[in-house]
C-alpha positions in Angstrom: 0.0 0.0 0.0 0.9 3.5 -1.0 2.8 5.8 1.6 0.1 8.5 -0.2 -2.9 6.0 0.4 -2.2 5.6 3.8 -2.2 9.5 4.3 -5.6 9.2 3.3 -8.6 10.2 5.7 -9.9 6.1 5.7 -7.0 4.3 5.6 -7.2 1.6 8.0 -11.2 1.3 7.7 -12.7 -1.9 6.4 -16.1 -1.7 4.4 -17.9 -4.6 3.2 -20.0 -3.5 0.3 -23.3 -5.4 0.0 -24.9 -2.8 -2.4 -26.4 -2.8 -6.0 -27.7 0.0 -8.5 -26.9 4.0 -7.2 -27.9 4.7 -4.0 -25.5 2.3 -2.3 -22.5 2.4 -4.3 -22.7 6.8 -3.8 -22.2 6.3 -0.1 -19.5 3.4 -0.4 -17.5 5.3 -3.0 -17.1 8.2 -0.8 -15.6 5.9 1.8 -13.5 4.3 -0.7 -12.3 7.2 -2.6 -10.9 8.3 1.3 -8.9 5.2 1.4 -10.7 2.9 2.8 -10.5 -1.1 2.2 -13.6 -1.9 0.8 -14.7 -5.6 0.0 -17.3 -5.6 -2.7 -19.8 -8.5 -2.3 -21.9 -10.0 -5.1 -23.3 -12.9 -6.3 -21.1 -15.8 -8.0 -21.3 -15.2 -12.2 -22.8 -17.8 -13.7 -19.9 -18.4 -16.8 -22.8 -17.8 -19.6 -23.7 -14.6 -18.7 -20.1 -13.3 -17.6 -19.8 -11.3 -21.2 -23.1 -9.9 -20.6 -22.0 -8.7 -16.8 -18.6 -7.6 -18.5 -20.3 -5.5 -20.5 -22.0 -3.9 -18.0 -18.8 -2.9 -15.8 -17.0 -1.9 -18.8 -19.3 1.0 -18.6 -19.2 4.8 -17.8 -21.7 4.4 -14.8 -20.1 0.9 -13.4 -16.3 2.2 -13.7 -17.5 5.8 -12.0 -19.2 3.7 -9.0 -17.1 1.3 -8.0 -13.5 2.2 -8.7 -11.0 1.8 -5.4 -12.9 -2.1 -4.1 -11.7 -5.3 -4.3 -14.5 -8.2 -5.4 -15.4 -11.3 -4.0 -18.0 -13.7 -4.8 -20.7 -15.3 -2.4 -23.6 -17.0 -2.3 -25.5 -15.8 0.2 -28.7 -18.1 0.1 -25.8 -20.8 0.8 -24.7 -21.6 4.5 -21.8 -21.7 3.5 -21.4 -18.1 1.6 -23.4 -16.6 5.0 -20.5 -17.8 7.0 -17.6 -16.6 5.3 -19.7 -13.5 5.5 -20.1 -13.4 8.6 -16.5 -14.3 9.0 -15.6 -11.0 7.1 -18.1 -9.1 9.4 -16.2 -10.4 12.8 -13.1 -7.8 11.4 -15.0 -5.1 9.3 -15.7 -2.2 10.5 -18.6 -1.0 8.5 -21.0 -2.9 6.3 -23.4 -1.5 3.8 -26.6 -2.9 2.3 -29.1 -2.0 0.6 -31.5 -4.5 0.0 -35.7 -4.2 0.9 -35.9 -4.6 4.5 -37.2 -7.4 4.9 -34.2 -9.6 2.7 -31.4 -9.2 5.3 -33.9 -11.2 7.9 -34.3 -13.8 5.4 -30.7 -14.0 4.3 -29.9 -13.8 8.4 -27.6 -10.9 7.9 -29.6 -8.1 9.7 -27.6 -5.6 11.9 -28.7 -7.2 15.4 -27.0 -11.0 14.1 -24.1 -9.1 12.8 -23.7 -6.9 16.0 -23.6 -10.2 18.3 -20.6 -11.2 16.3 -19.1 -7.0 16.1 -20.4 -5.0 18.4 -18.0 -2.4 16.9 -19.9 -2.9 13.5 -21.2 0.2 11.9 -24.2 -1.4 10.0 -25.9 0.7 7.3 -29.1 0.4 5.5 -30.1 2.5 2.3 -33.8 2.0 1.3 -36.4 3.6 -0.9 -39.3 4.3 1.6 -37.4 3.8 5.0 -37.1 0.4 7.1 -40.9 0.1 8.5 -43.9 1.8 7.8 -46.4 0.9 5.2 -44.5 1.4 2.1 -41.5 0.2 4.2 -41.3 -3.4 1.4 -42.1 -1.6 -1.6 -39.5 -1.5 -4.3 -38.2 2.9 -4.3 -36.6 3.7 -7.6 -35.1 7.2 -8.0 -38.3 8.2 -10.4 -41.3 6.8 -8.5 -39.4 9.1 -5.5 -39.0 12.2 -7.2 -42.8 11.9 -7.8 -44.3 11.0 -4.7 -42.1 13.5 -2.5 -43.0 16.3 -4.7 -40.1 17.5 -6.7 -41.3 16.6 -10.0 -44.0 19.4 -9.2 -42.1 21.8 -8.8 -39.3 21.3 -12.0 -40.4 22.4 -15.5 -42.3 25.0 -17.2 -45.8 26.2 -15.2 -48.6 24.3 -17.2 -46.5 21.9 -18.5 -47.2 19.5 -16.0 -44.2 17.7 -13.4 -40.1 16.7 -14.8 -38.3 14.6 -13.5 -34.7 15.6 -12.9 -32.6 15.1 -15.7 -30.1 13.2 -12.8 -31.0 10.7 -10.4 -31.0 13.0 -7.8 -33.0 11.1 -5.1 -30.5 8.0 -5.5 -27.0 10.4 -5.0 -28.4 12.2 -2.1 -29.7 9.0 -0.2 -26.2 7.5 -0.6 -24.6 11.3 0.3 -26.8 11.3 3.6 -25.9 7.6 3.9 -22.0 8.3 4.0 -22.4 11.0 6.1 -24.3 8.9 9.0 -21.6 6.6 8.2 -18.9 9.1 9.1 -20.8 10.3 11.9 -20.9 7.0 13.6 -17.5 6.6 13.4 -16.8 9.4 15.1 -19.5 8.0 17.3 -17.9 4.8 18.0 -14.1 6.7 18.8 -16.1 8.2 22.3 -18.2 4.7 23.2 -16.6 2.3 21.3 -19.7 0.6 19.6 -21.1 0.6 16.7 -24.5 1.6 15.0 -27.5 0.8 12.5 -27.3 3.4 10.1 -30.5 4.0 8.2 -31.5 6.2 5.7 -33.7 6.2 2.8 -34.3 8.1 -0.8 -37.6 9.2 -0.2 -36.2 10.9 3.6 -33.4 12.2 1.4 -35.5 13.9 -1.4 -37.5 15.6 1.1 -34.2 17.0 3.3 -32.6 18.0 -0.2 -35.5 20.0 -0.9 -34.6 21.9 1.5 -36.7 25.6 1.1 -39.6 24.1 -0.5 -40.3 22.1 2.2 -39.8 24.7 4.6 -41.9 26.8 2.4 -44.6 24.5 3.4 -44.2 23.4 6.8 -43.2 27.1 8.1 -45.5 28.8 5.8 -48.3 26.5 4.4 -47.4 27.2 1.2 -47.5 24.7 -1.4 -44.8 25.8 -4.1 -45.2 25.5 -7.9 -43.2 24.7 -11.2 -41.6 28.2 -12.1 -39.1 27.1 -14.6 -36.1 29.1 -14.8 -37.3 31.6 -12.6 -36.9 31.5 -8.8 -39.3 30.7 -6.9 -38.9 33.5 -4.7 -35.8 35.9 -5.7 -36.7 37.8 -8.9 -34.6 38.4 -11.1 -33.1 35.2 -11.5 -33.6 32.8 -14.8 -31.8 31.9 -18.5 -31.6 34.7 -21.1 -30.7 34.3 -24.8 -27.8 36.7 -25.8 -26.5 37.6 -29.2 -24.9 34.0 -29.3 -26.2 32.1 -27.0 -27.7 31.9 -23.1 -26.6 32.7 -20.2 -27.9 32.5 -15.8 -28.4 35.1 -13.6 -29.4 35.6 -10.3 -30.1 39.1 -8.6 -30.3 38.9 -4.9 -31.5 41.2 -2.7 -31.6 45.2 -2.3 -28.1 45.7 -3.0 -27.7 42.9 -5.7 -30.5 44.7 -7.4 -29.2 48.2 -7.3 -26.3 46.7 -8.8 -28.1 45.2 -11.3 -30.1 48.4 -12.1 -27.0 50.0 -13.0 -25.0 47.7 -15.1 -27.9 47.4 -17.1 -28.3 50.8 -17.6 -31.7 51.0 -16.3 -31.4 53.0 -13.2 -34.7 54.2 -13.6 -36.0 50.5 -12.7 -35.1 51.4 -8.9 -38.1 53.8 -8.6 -40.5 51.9 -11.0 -43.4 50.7 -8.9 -43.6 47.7 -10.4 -39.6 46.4 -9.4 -38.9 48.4 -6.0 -39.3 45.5 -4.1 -38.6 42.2 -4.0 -42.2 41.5 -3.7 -43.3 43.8 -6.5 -40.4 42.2 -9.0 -42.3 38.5 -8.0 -45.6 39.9 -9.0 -44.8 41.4 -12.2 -42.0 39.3 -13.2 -43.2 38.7 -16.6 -43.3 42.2 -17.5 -39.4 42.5 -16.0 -38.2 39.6 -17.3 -39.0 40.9 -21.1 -37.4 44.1 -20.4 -34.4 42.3 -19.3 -34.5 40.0 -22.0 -34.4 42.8 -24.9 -31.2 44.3 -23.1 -29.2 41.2 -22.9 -29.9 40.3 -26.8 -27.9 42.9 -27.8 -24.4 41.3 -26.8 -22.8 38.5 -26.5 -22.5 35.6 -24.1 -19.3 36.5 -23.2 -19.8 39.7 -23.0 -22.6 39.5 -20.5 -20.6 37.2 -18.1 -17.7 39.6 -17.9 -19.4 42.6 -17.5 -21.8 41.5 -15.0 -19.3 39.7 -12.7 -16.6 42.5 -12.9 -20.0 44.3 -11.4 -20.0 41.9 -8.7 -23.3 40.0 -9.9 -23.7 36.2 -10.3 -24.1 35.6 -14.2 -22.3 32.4 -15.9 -23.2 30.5 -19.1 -25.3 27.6 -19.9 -23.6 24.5 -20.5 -23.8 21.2 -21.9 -21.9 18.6 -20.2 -18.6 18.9 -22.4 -18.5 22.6 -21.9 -18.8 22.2 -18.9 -15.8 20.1 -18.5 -13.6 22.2 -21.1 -14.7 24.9 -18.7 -11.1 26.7 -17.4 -12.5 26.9 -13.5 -13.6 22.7 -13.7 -10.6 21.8 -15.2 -8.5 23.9 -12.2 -10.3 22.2 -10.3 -9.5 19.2 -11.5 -12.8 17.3 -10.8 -12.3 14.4 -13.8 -10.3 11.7 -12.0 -7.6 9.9 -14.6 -7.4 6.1 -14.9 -5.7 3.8 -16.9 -8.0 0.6 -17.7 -6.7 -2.7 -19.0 -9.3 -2.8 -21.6 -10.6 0.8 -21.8 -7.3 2.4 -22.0 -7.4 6.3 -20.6 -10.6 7.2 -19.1 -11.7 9.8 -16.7 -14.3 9.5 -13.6 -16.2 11.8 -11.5 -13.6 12.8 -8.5 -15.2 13.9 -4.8 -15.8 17.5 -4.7 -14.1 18.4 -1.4 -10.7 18.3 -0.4 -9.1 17.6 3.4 -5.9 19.9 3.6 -3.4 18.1 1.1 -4.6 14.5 0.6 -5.2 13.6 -3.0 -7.7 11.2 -3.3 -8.0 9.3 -6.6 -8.6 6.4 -8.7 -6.1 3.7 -6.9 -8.0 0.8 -8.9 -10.8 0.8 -11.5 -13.9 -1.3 -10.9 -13.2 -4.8 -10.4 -14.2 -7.9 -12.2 -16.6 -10.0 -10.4 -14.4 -12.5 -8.0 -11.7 -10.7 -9.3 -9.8 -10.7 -5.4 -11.3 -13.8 -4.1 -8.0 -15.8 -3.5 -6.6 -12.4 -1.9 -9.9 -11.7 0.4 -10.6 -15.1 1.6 -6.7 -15.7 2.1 -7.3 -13.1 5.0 -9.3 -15.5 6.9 -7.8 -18.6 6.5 -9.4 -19.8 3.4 -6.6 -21.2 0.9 -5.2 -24.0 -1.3 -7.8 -26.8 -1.4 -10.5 -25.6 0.7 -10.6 -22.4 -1.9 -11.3 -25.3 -4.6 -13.8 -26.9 -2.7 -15.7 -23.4 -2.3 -15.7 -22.7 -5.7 -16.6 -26.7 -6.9 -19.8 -26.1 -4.8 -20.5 -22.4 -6.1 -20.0 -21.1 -2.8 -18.1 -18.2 -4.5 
């Protein structure tokens, strides 16, 4: 092991990764990505479909997930394979799942068996609806969530009916929320020295990422509305077309405004009735917002954003994904994480967007192959030579 991997925040930390699709995966790779030795669990390969599961981890969304793990195979439904995991468990000091409540009872992996043989275990549980209540065994995708906890209706164009997000925004923030209860039981565990059932779920995380328009509601009784572009409550904020293309801006409050006013050339919008306020600019936003829009067709993109910052406003352009990533500020940044992959040459992932005073995180290993470290893994508790065989003669792994 790297003397620069062992500098990193998680060295030392052993994860045993139990989870499938998004939500899962989000939380475990920011525990990976801060050095931490994470086992990846998953079901044997049956040898006729391994090109079709190779395909799927030779791609963009597999390689960004589950880069920095090691793999090992086991059957779970066998005795055998809930053994050895339970084996891994007695010296791990996190485990992550993400199954429907009920199948860790069934498989007779739940956190209170676990615990008996860890108490130090920090045991984590990402679900769509939560792990009891009445929708507690229903299968929670990132769509059917952004739906029922009412963020489709308020993204898109009023009268257009509810979006979706054009990200699965419900899945990253239940596995955010899940890392960070992760992080904050192990800080937990360093005062009592035991561990805890983490438990989050997407639709709880939806609702705390929506932040102001649930407050909006619960403080206020308001129920908000699509608005598209616009803010729902700071006017003027929203997308413009210039002479070449579009650009964002967002004009908060008094002095942001006065500001605003006067770059524009429009001083005389600071004693117009109808844009004083705050309040008046929401009313008649329509009628301000086609003002605005004739002024800003008459020059270019980058004309706009350097004018208006230089005035100390917030205005920046529109991009697509690639622009976004030729972007001069991203690539200082320096957000797209390199890798070299055996059969995908050069790639680049999505890094972690925060930094810890001069670690550098990065892509120590791409995704692995299923089984790919089962030898290595299993060598760590005693499995070798022949009894290895035997496991993998009876499918065990």
């Amino acid at each position: 092991m790297s003397e620069q991997h062992d500098r990193l925040s998680l060295s030392g930390v052993r994860v045993l990764d139990l989870t499938r699709v998004r939500a899962g995966p989000t939380a475990v790779r920011v525990l990976a990505d801060w050095g931490a030795d994470v086992v990846k669990i998953e079901e044997p390969v049956d040898p006729e479909h391994e090109n079709e599961m190779g395909g799927m981890r030779l791609g963009p969304d597999y390689q960004n997930l589950h880069r920095n793990k090691r793999s090992v195979t086991l059957n779970l439904k066998s005795e055998k394979g809930r053994a050895l995991l339970l084996e891994l468990a007695a010296n791990a000091d996190v485990l992550v799942e993400n199954y429907r409540p009920d199948v860790k009872q069934r498989l007779g992996i739940d956190y209170e068996t676990l615990r008996e043989r860890n108490p130090r275990l920090i045991y984590a549980s990402i679900s769509g609806f939560g792990q009891d209540g009445p929708y507690a065994r229903r299968p929670g995708y990132d769509q059917i969530i952004q739906g029922m906890s009412g963020m489709m209706s308020v993204t898109g164009l009023p009268g257009q009916g509810p979006v979706r997000a054009g990200i699965a925004i419900a899945d990253t923030t239940a596995g955010l929320y899940g890392a960070l209860g992760i992080l904050t039981a192990l800080y937990e565990r360093e005062k009592t020295g035991h561990g805890q059932w983490v438990r989050t779920s997407l639709l709880e995380s939806m609702l705390a990422t929506m932040d102001f328009q649930c407050a909006r509601y619960l403080v206020a009784g308001e129920v908000p509305k699509q608005v598209g572009n616009d803010h729902p409550t700071i006017i003027p904020t929203g997308v413009f077309d210039t002479l070449d293309g579009k650009v964002n801006i967002c004009v908060s409050g008094t002095v942001m405004w006065k500001r605003f006013c006067m770059a524009m050339g429009r001083e005389s919008w600071l004693s117009d009735p109808r844009f004083a306020t705050n309040k008046a600019r929401s009313a008649n936003r329509h009628e301000l917002n086609a003002e605005i829009a004739q002024i800003f067709a008459t020059q270019t993109n980058g004309y706009w954003i350097e004018h208006l910052n230089a005035s100390g406003l917030a205005c920046g352009a529109v991009n697509n994904v690639q622009e976004a990533f030729e972007d001069e500020q991203v690539q200082h940044l320096g957000i797209a994480w390199p890798a070299k992959h055996e059969k995908l040459g050069d790639i680049r992932l999505v890094g972690q967007p925060f930094r810890i005073g001069d670690h550098q995180p990065g892509v120590r290993r791409v995704a692995p192959m299923p089984g790919e470290d089962n030898a290595s893994i299993l060598a760590e508790i005693g499995i070798e030579g022949e009894a290895l065989q035997q496991l993998r003669n009876e499918h065990v792994i």
